[in-house]
N, C-alpha and C positions, 0 to 999 in steps of 0.2 A: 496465461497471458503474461507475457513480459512488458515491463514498460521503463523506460526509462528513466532517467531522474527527472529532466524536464516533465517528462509526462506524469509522473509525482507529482509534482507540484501542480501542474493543470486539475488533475482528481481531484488532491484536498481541496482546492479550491472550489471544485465543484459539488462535493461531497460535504462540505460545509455547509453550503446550501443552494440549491438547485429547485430547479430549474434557472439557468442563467445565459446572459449574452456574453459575447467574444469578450468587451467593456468590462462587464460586472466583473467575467473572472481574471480580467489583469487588475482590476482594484483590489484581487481575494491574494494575488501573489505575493510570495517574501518578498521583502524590502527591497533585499539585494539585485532581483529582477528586473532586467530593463531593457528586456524584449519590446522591438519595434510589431506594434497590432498587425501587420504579416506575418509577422513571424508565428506569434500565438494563432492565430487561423490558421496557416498551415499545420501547426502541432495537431490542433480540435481538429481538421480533416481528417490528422494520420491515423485520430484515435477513434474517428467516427470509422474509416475503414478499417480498424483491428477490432470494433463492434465491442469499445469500453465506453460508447458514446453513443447517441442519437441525435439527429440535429433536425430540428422541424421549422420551417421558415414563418415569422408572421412580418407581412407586410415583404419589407426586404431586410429585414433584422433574424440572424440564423439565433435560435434557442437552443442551448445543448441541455442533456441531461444523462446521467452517469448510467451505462446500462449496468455496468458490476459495481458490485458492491465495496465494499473499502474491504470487509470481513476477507470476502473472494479475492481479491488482488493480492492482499498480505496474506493468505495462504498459498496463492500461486508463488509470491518472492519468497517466500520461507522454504516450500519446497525445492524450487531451484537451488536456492544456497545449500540447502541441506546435500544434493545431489553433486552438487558441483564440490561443496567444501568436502563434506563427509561420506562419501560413497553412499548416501541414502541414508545411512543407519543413523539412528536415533542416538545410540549409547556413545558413541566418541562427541556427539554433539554437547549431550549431557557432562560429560566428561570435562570438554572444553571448556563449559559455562562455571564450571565448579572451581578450574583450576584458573580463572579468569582475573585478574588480580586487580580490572577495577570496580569488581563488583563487592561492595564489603558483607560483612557479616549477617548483617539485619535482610540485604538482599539475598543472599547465601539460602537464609532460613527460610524465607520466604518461596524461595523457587521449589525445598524439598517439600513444604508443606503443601502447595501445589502438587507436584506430583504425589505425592502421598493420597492428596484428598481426589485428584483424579483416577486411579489405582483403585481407589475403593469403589467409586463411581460404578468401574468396570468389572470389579469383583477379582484384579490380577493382586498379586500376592506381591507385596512390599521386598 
């Protein structure tokens, strides 16, 4: 599932805590946000029909609630970029993050120890 930036921000907000109204989650938006309550309904529409959403009516106040997961969406956009940026593969990715200049040292070690302790996980060879 792709979603947009706007539609980012619509999730975490809902993903922070849900079950919620159109209302609640423009009180959940960045600061910066100054979407007219049209607008954000229509977004919650676009996202209840790409089924990242459910919307169940009480009274005549529409309840949304987050049908994926935060986990699921940030591995659907990681795959994408992966695909898009790096031909799929994994090791030019890798590559990238190492050679990545604003990551410093303490991050550096971190990310090998990561895959290091993921590699054992799996039983692949270092």
């Amino acid at each position: 599932m792709k979603l947009t930036q706007a539609e980012w921000q619509i999730m975490n907000a809902l993903w922070e805590q849900h079950p919620a109204t159109a209302r609640q989650i423009m009180g959940r938006l960045p600061k910066g946000v100054k979407w007219a309550y049209t607008t954000l309904k229509t977004m919650l529409s676009r996202l209840v029909e790409k089924e990242a959403l459910s919307e169940h009516k009480h009274a005549n106040t529409s309840i949304y609630e987050p049908l994926v997961s935060q986990r699921k969406a940030r591995l659907s956009a990681f795959r994408l970029l992966l695909d898009q940026s790096f031909d799929g593969a994994m090791g030019p990715l890798m590559h990238f993050l190492m050679q990545e200049k604003k990551l410093n040292a303490r991050q550096k070690k971190e990310l090998i120890k990561i895959l290091g302790n993921e590699s054992e996980k799996t039983g692949e060879i270092k």
